[in-house]
MARGU-398579 format. One record per residue (C-alpha): residue in one letter; residue number from 1; x, y, z. Coordinates in Angstrom, 2 decimals, padded with zeros to 5 digits, always signed. Each point is the difference from the previous one (the first is absolute). Layout:
<recs>
  residuo  num        u        v        w
        a  NUM        X        Y        Z
...
</recs>
This chain:
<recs>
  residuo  num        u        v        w
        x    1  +023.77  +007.95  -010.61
        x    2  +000.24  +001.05  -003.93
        x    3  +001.78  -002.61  -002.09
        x    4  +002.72  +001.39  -001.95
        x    5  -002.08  +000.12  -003.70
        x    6  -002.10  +002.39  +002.72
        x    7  +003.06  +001.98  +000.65
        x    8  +001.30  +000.06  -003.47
        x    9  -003.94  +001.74  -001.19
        x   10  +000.57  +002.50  +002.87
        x   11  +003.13  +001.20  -000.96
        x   12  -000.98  -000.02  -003.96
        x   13  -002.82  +002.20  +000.94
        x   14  +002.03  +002.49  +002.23
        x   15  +002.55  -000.10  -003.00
        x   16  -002.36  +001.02  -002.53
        x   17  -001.91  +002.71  +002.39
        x   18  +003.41  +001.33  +000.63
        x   19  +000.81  +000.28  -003.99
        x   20  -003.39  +001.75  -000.20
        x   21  +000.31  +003.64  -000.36
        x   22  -002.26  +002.00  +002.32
        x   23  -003.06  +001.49  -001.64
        x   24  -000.55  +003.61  -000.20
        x   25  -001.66  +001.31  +003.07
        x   26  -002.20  +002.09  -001.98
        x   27  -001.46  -003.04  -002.05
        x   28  -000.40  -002.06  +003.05
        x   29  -001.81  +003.32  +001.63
        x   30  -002.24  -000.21  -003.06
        x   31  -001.10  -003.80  +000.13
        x   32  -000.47  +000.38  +003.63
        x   33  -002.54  +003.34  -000.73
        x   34  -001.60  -002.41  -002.88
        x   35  -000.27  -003.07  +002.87
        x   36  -001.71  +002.88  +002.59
        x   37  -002.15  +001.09  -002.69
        x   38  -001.36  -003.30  -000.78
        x   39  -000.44  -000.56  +003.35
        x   40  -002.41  +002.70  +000.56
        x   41  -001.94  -000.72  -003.29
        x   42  -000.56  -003.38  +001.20
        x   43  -001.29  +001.57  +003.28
        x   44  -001.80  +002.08  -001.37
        x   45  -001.45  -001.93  -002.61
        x   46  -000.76  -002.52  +002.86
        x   47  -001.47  +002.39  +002.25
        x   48  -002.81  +001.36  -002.93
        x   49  -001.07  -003.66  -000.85
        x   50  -000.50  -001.06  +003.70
        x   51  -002.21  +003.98  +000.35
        x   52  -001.62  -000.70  -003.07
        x   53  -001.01  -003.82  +000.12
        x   54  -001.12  +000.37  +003.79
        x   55  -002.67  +003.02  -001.03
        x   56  -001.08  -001.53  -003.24
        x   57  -000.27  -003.39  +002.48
        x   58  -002.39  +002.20  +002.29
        x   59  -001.53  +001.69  -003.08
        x   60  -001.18  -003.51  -001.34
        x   61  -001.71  -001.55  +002.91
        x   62  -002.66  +001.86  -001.71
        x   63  +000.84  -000.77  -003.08
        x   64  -000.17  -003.35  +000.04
        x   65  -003.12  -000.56  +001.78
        x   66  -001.68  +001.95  -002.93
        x   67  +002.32  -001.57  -002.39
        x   68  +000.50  +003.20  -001.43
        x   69  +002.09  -000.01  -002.95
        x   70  +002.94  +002.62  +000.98
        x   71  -000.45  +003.32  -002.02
        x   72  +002.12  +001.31  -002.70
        x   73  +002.77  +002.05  +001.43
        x   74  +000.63  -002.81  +002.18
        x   75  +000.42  -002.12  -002.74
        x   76  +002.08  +002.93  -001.54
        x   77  +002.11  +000.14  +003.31
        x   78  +001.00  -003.72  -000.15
        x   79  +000.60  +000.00  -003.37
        x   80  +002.67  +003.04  +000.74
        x   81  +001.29  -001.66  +002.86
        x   82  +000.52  -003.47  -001.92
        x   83  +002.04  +001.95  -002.30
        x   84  +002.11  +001.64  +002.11
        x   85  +000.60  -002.86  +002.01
        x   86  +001.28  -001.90  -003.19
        x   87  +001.85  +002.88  -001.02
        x   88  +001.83  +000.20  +003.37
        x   89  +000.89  -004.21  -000.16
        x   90  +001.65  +000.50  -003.62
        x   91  +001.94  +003.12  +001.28
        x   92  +000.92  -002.15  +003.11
        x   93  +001.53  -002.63  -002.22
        x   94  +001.31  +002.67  -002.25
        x   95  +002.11  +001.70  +002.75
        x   96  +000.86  -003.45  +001.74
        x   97  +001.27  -001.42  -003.08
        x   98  +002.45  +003.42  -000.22
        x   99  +000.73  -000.59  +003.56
        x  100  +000.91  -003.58  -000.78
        x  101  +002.64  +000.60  -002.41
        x  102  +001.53  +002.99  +001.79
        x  103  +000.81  -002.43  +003.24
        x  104  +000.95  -003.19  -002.08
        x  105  +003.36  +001.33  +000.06
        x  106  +000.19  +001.16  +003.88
        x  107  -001.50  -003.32  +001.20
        x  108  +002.94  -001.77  -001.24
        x  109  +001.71  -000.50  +003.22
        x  110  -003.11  -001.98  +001.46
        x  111  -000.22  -002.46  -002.80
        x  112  +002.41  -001.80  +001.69
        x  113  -001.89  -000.66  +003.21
        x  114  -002.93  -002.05  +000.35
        x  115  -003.42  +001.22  +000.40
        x  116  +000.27  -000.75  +003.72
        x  117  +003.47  +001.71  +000.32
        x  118  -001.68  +003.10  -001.88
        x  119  -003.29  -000.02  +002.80
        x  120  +002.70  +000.09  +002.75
        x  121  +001.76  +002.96  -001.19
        x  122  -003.54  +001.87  +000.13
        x  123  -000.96  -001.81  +003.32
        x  124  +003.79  +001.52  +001.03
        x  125  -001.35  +003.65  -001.41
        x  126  -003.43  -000.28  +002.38
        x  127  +001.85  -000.85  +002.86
        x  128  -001.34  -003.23  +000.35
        x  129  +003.00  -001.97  +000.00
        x  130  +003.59  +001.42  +001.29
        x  131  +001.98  +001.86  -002.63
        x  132  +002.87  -001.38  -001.25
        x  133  +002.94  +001.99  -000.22
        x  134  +002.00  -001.74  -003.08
        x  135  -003.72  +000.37  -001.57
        x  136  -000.49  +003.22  +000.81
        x  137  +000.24  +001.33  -003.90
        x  138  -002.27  -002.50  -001.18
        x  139  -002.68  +000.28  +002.28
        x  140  -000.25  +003.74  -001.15
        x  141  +000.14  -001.01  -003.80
        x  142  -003.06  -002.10  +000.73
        x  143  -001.57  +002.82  +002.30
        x  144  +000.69  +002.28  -002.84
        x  145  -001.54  -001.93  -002.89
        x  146  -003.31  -001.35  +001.85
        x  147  -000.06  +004.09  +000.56
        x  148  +000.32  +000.77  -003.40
        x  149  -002.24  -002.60  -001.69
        x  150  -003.47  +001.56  -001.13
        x  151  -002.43  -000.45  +002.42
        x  152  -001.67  -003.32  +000.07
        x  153  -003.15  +001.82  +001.17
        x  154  -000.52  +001.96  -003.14
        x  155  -001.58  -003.26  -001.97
        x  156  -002.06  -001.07  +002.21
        x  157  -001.47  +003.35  +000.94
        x  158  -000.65  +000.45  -003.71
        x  159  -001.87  -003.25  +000.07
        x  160  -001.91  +000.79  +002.62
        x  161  -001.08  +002.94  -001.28
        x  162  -001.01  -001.82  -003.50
        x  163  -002.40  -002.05  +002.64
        x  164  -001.38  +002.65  +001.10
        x  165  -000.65  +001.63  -003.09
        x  166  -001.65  -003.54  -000.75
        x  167  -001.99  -000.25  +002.87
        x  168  -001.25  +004.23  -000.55
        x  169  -001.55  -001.09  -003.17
        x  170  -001.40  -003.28  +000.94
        x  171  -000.60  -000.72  +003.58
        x  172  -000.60  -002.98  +001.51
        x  173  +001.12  -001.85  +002.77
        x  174  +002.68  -002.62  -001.04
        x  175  +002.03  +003.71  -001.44
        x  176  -000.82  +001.40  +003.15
        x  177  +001.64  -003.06  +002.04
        x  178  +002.54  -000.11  -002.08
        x  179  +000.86  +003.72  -000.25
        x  180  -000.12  +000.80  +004.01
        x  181  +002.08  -003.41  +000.35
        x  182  +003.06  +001.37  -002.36
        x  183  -000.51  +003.48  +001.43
        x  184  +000.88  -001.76  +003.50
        x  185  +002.65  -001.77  -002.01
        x  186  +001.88  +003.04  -000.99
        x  187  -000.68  +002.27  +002.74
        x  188  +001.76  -002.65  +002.09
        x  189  +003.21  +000.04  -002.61
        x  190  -000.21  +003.67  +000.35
        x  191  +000.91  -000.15  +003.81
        x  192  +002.53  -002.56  -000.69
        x  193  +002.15  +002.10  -002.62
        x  194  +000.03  +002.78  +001.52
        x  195  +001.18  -001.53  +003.74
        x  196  +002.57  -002.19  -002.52
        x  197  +001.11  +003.67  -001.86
        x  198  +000.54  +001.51  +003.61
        x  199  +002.12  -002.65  +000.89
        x  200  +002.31  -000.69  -002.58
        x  201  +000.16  +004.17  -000.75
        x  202  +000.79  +000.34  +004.23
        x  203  +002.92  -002.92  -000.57
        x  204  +001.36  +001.67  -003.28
        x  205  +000.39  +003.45  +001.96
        x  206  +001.58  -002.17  +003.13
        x  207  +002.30  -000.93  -002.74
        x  208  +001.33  +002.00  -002.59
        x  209  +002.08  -001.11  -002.90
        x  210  +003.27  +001.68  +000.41
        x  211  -000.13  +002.13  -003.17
        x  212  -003.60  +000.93  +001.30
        x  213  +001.74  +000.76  +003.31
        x  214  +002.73  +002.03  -002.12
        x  215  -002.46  +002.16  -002.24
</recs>
């Protein structure tokens, strides 16, 4: 049973999503195409450092036996990839910092709920805890902003990539261990946000907003 502070923060919040006037649909389109584009970077960015690191692994069995020092254009190559990967981590925080101050404003209504009030909305969205009707606006607010956010997968698919780019130009085994161990790190995160976007995008089409429904 709430206690009636708990009440009074529930129906501030609905009061101040109701006051909130619905974004554009073609700007929400466009942070959702910038979320799904992240996405796939990340994958992909993923995807080439597990390839890579696994054949250069292979590739230095040899290597290291001789203790061969690695040959120029691999030193070349992980200099260009430790670049790029540090390139890709400041643009990360570039674009999260923009993303930051565009939602400040729409995550208004939640400030008045606890952190644990804000994690049931979402567990409401995945269908892993019975929807509330009364709550039924809220729950897609949250959907809609944990949508929206830039991908948390883009940072540390840029790091791992700066790892890699490390471990091209210097092998040796501690980079090795470490690289294959974040590569299992963020191929796992992969799985989970994209089961979580599913979810949350299958609940927001369950239920509209009604001046989605109308346009």
């Amino acid at each position: 049973m709430a206690s009636s502070r708990d009440e009074d923060d529930w129906a501030r919040a609905r009061a101040v999503l109701d006051r909130l006037p619905p974004e554009p649909a073609d700007k929400r389109r466009r942070r959702l195409r910038l979320q799904r584009r992240l996405v796939v970077l990340a994958v992909l960015v993923a995807g080439f450092s597990v390839v890579t690191v696994l054949l250069l692994a292979v590739v230095d069995l040899a290597s290291l036996r001789a203790h061969a020092d690695p040959p120029p254009w691999r030193i070349a190559a992980g200099i260009a990839m430790q670049v790029v990967g540090l390139v890709g981590m400041i643009s990360v925080l570039v674009v999260h910092s923009g993303a930051v101050r565009h939602t400040r404003g729409w995550s208004r209504p939640l400030h008045w709920l606890t952190r644990q009030e804000h994690k049931g909305l979402l567990r409401q969205a995945r269908g892993q805890e019975p929807l509330t009707p009364e709550d039924l606006a809220l729950v897609r607010h949250a959907a809609l902003l944990q949508l929206v956010r830039p991908a948390p997968l883009a940072s540390p698919s840029a790091l791992l990539l700066l790892f890699v780019g490390q471990y091209t130009a210097a092998p040796d085994t501690v980079r090795l261990v470490l690289v294959l161990g974040m590569a299992a790190c963020v191929v796992a995160a992969v799985v989970h946000v994209r089961k979580d976007t599913r979810r949350l995008r299958r609940f927001l089409d369950e239920h509209p907003a009604s001046h989605d429904s109308a346009a």
